[in-house]
C-alpha positions in Angstrom: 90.6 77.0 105.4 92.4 74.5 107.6 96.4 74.6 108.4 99.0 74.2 110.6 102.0 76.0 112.2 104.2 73.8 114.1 101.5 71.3 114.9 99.0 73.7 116.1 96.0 73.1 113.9 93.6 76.0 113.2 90.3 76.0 111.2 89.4 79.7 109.9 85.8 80.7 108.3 85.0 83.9 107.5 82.0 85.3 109.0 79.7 88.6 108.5 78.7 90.8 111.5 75.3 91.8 111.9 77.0 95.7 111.3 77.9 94.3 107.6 81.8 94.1 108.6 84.0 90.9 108.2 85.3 88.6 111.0 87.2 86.3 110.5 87.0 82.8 113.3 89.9 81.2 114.4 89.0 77.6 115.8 92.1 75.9 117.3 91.7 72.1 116.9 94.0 70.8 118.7 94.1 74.0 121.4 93.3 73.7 125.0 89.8 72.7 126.3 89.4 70.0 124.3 89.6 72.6 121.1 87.3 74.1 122.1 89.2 77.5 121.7 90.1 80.0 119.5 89.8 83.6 118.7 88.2 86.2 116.2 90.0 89.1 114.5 87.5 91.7 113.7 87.6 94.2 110.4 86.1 97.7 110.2 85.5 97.7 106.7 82.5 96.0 105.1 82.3 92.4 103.5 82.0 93.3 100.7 85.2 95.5 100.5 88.1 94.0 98.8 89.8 95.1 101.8 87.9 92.9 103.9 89.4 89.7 102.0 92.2 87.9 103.9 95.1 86.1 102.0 96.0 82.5 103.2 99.2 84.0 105.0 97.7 87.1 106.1 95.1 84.9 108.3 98.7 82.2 109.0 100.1 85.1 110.5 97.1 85.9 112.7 97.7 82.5 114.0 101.3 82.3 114.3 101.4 85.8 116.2 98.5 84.3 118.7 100.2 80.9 119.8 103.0 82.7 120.4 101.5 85.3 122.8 99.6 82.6 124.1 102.6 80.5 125.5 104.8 83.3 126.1 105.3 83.8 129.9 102.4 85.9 131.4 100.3 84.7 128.4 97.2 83.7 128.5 98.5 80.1 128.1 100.1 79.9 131.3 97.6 82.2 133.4 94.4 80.0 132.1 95.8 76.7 130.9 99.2 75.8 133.0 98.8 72.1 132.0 98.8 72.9 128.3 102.0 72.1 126.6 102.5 73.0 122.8 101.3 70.4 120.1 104.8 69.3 118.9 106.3 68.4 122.4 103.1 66.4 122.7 104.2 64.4 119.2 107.9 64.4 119.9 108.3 64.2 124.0 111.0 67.1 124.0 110.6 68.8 126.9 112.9 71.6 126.0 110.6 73.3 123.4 107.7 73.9 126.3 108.3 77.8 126.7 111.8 77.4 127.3 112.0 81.5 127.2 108.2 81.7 126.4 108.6 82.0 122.5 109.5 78.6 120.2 113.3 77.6 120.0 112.1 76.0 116.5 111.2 78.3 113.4 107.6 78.4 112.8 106.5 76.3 109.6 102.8 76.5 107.7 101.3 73.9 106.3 98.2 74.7 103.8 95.9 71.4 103.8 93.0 72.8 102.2 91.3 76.1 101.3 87.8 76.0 101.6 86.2 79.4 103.5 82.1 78.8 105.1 80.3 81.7 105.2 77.7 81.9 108.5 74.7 83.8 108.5 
């Protein structure tokens, strides 16, 4: 499944852990290091659980709550990557969304651009 909040694009595949529980990878695209970043949220249930199955705005909000804590201030965004700004005062050149109070002065919006879930073994 790839979407975006606010710019910010993100790439999420489910995955199953060697223990048999789900994880689900969190690849942001356009993130700092070249993209090469992201993060994994972890179930304790198995994969096969129905449990275990995320809906599209369940795994939005997973996002949405992580680049926020990542450019609030003391986030991991301005501790690791201080010359990262946020993906839509990159397109727009307004200087007054980057952290202004370390959360986004602009409501958060999703975009679904396809749903399509890889499964690694």
């Amino acid at each position: 499944m790839k979407f975006s909040i606010d710019d910010e694009l993100f790439r999420v595949s489910q995955r199953r852990q060697p223990t048999g529980m789900m994880s689900y990878d969190f690849e942001w695209l356009n993130g700092p290091d070249n993209g090469n970043y992201g993060f994994t949220v972890g179930l304790s249930v198995d994969w096969s659980d129905p449990r275990a199955q995320r809906t599209p705005e369940q795994l939005m909000d997973e996002a949405r709550g992580f680049i926020e804590g990542f450019y609030e201030p003391g986030g991991i965004g301005e501790a690791d990557f201080p010359e990262h700004i946020p993906a839509r005062t990159r397109r727009t050149g307004d200087q007054e969304t980057v952290r202004p109070t370390g959360r986004y002065r602009w409501p958060l919006t999703m975009c679904m651009e396809e749903s399509l879930w890889r499964f690694r073994r």
